[in-house]
Every structure is written in structure tokens, then in C-alpha cells.
C-alpha positions as CSV (number, residue, x, y, z in Angstrom):
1,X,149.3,290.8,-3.9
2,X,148.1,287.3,-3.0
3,X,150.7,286.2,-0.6
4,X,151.4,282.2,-0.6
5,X,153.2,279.6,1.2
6,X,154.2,276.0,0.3
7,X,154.8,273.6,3.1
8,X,155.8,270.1,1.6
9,X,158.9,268.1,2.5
10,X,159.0,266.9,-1.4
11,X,160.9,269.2,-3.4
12,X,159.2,268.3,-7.1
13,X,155.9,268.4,-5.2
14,X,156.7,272.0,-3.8
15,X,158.2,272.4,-7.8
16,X,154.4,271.7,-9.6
17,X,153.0,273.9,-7.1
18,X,154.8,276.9,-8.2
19,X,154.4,275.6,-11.7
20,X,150.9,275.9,-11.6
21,X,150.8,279.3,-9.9
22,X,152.6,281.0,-12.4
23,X,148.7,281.4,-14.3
24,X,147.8,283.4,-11.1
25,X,150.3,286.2,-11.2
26,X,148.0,287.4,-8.3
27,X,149.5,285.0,-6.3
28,X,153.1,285.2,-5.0
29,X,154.6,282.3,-3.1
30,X,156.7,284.5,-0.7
31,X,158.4,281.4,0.9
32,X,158.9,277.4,0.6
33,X,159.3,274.8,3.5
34,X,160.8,271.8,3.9
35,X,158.2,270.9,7.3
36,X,156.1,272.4,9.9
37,X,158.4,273.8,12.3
38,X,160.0,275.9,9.1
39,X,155.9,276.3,8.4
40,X,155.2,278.0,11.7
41,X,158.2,280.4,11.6
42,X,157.2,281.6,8.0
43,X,153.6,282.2,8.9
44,X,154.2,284.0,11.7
45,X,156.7,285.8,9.5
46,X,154.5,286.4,6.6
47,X,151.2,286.3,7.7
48,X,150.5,284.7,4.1
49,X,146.3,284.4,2.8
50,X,146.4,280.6,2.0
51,X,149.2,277.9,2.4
52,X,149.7,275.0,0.5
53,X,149.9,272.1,3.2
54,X,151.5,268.4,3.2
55,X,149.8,266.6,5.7
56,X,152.8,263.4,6.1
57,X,155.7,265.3,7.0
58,X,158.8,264.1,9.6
59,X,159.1,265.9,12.6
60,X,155.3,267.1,12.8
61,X,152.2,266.4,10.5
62,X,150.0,268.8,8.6
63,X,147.9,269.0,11.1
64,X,149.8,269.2,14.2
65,X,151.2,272.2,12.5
66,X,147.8,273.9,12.0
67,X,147.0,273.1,15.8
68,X,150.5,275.8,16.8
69,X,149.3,278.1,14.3
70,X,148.1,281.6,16.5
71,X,146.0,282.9,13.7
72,X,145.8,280.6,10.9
73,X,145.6,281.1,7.2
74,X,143.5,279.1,4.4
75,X,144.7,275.8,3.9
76,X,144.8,273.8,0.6
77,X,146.1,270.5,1.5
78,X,148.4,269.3,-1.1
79,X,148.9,265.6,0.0
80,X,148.8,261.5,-0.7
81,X,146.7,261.0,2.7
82,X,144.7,258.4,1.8
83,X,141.3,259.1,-0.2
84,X,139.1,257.6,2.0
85,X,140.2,259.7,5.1
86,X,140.4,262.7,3.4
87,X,135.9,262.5,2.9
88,X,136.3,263.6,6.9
89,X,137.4,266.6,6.3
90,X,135.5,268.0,3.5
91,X,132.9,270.3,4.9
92,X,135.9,272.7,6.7
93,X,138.9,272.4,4.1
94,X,138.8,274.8,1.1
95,X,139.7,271.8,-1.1
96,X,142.1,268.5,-1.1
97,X,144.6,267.9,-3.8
98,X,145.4,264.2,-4.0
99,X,148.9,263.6,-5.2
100,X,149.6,263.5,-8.1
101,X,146.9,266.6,-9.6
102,X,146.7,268.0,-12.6
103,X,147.0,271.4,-13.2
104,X,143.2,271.3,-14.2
105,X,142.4,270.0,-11.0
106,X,144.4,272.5,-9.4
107,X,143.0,274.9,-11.0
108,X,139.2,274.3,-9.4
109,X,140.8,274.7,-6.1
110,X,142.1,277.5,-6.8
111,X,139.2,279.1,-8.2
112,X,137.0,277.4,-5.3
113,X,140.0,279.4,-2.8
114,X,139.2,282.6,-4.6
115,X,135.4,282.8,-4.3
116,X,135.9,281.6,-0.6
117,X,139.0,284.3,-0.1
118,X,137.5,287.2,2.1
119,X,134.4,285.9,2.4
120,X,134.4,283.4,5.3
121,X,136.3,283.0,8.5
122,X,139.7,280.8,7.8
123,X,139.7,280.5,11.5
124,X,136.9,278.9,12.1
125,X,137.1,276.7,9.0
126,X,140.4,275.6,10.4
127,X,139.2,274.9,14.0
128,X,136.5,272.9,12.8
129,X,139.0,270.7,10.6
130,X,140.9,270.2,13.5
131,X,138.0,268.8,15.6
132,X,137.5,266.5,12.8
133,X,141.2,265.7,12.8
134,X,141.4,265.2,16.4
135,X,139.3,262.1,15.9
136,X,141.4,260.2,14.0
137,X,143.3,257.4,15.8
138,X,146.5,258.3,14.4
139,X,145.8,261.8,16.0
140,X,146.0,260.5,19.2
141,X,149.3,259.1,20.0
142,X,151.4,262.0,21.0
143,X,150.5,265.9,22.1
144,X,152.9,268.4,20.5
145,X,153.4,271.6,22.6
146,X,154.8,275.3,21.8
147,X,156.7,276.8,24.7
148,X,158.3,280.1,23.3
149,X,159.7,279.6,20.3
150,X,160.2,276.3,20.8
151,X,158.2,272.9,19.9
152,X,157.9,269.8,22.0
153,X,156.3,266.8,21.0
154,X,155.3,264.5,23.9
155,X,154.1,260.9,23.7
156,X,150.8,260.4,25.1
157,X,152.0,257.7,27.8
158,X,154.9,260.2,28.9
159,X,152.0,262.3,30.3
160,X,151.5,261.3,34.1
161,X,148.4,263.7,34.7
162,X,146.5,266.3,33.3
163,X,144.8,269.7,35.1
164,X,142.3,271.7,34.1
165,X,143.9,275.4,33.7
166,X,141.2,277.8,32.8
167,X,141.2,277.7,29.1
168,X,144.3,274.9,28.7
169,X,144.9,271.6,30.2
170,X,148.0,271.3,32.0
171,X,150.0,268.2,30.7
172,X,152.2,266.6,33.6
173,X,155.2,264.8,32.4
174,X,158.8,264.1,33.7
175,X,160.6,267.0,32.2
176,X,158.1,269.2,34.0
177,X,154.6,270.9,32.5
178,X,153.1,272.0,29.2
179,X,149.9,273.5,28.5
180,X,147.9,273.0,25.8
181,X,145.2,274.7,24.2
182,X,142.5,271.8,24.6
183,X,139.6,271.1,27.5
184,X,139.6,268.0,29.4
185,X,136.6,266.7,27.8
186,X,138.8,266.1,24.6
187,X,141.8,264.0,26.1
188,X,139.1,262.2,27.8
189,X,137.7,261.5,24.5
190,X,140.8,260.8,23.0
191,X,142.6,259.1,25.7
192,X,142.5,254.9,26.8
193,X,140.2,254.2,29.3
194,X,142.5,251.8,30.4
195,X,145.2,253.5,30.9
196,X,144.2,256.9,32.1
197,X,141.0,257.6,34.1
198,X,138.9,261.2,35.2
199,X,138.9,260.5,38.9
200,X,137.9,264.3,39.2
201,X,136.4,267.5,36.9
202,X,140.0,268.6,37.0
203,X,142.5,265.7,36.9
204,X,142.9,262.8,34.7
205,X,145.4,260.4,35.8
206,X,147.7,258.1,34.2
207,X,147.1,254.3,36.4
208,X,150.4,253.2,35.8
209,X,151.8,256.2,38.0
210,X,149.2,255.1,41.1
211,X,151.5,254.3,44.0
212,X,148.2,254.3,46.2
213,X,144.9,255.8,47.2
214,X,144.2,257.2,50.6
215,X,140.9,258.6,52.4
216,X,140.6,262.3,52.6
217,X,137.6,264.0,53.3
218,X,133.8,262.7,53.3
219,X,133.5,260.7,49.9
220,X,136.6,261.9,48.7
221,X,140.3,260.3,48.2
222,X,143.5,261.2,47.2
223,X,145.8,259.2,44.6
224,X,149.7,259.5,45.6
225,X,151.7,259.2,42.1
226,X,155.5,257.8,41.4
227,X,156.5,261.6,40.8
228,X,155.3,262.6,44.5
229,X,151.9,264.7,42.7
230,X,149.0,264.5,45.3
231,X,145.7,264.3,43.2
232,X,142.4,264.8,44.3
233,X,139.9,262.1,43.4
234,X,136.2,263.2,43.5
235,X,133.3,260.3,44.8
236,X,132.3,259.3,40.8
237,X,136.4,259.6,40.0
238,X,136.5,256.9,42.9
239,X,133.7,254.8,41.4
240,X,135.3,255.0,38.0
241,X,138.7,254.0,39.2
242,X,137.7,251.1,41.2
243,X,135.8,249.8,38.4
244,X,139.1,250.2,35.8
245,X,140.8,248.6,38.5
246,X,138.8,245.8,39.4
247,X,138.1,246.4,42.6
């Protein structure tokens, strides 16, 4: 048995879904969710084949949800994102159903899913459809964390610093530090050069939190922050921070 999950915050949109499945009997929708913190839990429970995926929902979105996900399943997005974005993502999804579908269009995607269904990798489908995500402005305003069981969601301008940590980036804040499974080249991608600035291959800081910048060793300086962090700033981290700065 084909085992499904439905994660949509819209009850008659979850409702069509199932309506529609019921001409795969192979298929069994083994649980429903409301949004993607009830989406995590039932994945990790269920370890389903393909999920059925909102991508505006409260809380977190679609893919925010994906991003958590340890070892991810196919993903049929089920959604009204708008039209236009959605033509970013089509090389890596296994199809996109634009609210509202027809069960004949739902039925191509779920004949596309079955040809694709232990064929291909759904892990790296989904990694590169969150690369593609990840470059969408609306992608870029908050970070959202797992620590145990638990999910945080924290602003982009609540982070002070960030710090290489092998495979993560450490992500400084005031309630303490979260890692995240991302290298520093992305949230220097992602991030305002404005606002926050690689002063070293292992630190990006947030300006606003520079209290001042002392001499250390040869070519080399050291930003003090509001929180008390010491940060070391490399000879082109110096060069790029006066030139942010004016200086």
C-alpha cells in the first residue's frame, strides 16, 4: 500500500484530495493536517511515499516545512501560489496543482508521480527545489529552526551574527543559538548587504550590533557587539566593512 499524506490548512481542499484518491485504491491517505508543524510530526510518524503539500499555510509555509523534513518524501504541491512563481520550480517538483484542479488534471499528476515513484531520488528532487525556493525574496525574511522536537521561527534582523559550524551555520540571537543546516555562502546570498556584512570566512555580522572595531593582530581587527560577542574580522572583512560603512 501507497501510503499518503495531505498537508493543507483548507478543509474542502484536503476534502477533493481524498475525493480524487478514492480511483487509486493503491493509495491510502494514512493522515490529514491542518499545517506544517502537524506535517513534520506525521512524516516522521509515517514515513509516507508522497505528500500532498499547501505551500501558504500560518505558522510555517510549504516550504519551510520541507526544509525540517530529515528524510523527505515526494511532494505534490497542491496550492494557489501564484502561476507565474510556480515556472521556478518545475524541473525538481513531481507536478503543481493550481487551485482549483480538476480531477483530470489531477489525475496526470498522479500518473506523472507513479512513473517517477521508485525510480528517482525524492531527496535530491527536494533539495534542489529548495535551492530554487531559497531564492525567492519572500524566502528570505525569517530562518525557522528545529531544536528537539521543537520549531522556532526567527526573524532575519533578530539574528546578531552567524558562525560557520562544520556542516551548519550557527545563528546568534538574543534567546541564545540555533543551528541550521545551510553554509555561509547562502545567507550571504540571501542576506542585505546593508545590514549584515562577511567581515571573515566564518562570521557574518549584523552592523546594527557594532559597538566598535579594535586592532588585533597584523591586518586583522576585532568587532565588539551590543551582546558582548568578540568577532574576528579578517583584512578583506575589514575592507568590505569600511566600504558598507563609509569610511
Amino acid at each position: 500500500m501507497i501510503k499518503a499524506i495531505l498537508i493543507d490548512d483548507e478543509p474542502l481542499a484536503r476534502t477533493i484530495v481524498k475525493e480524487y484518491l478514492q480511483s487509486y485504491p493503491q493509495i491510502s491517505v494514512v493522515q490529514e493536517c491542518n499545517d506544517g508543524f502537524e506535517g513534520l510530526k506525521a512524516i516522521a510518524q509515517h514515513q509516507p511515499d508522497v505528500i500532498f503539500l499547501d505551500i501558504q499555510m500560518p505558522k510555517i509555509n510549504g516550504f519551510e516545512m520541507l526544509e525540517l523534513v530529515d528524510q523527505a518524501p515526494d511532494v505534490i504541491f497542491t496550492t494557489a501560489f501564484d502561476e507565474y512563481a510556480l515556472k521556478a520550480f518545475e524541473a525538481h517538483a513531481i507536478d503543481y496543482l493550481l487551485k482549483p484542479f480538476s480531477q483530470e488534471r489531477f489525475n496526470k499528476a498522479i500518473q506523472k508521480w507513479l512513473e517517477h515513484y521508485k525510480v528517482a531520488s525524492s531527496k535530491s528532487n527536494v533539495q534542489a527545489l529548495l535551492e530554487t525556493a531559497a531564492q525567492q525574496p519572500e524566502q528570505h525574511q525569517r530562518v525557522v529552526v528545529k531544536t528537539g522536537s521543537k520549531i522556532r521561527i526567527i526573524p532575519i534582523q533578530d539574528i546578531h551574527y552567524f558562525e560557520a559550524d562544520d556542516d551548519y551555520v550557527k545563528l546568534y540571537t538574543q534567546d541564545g543559538s540555533f543551528l541550521k543546516g545551510k553554509t555561509m555562502n547562502y545567507f550571504e546570498k540571501i542576506l542585505n548587504p546593508s545590514q549584515y556584512v562577511r567581515v571573515h570566512r566564518s562570521y557574518i555580522i549584523q552592523i546594527p550590533q557594532i559597538t566598535r572595531i579594535e586592532p588585533y593582530e597584523k591586518d586583522s581587527h576585532i568587532a565588539l557587539l551590543k551582546s558582548g560577542a568578540k568577532i574576528p574580522i579578517s583584512k578583506s572583512g575589514y575592507a568590505k566593512l569600511k566600504a558598507v560603512l563609509g569610511l
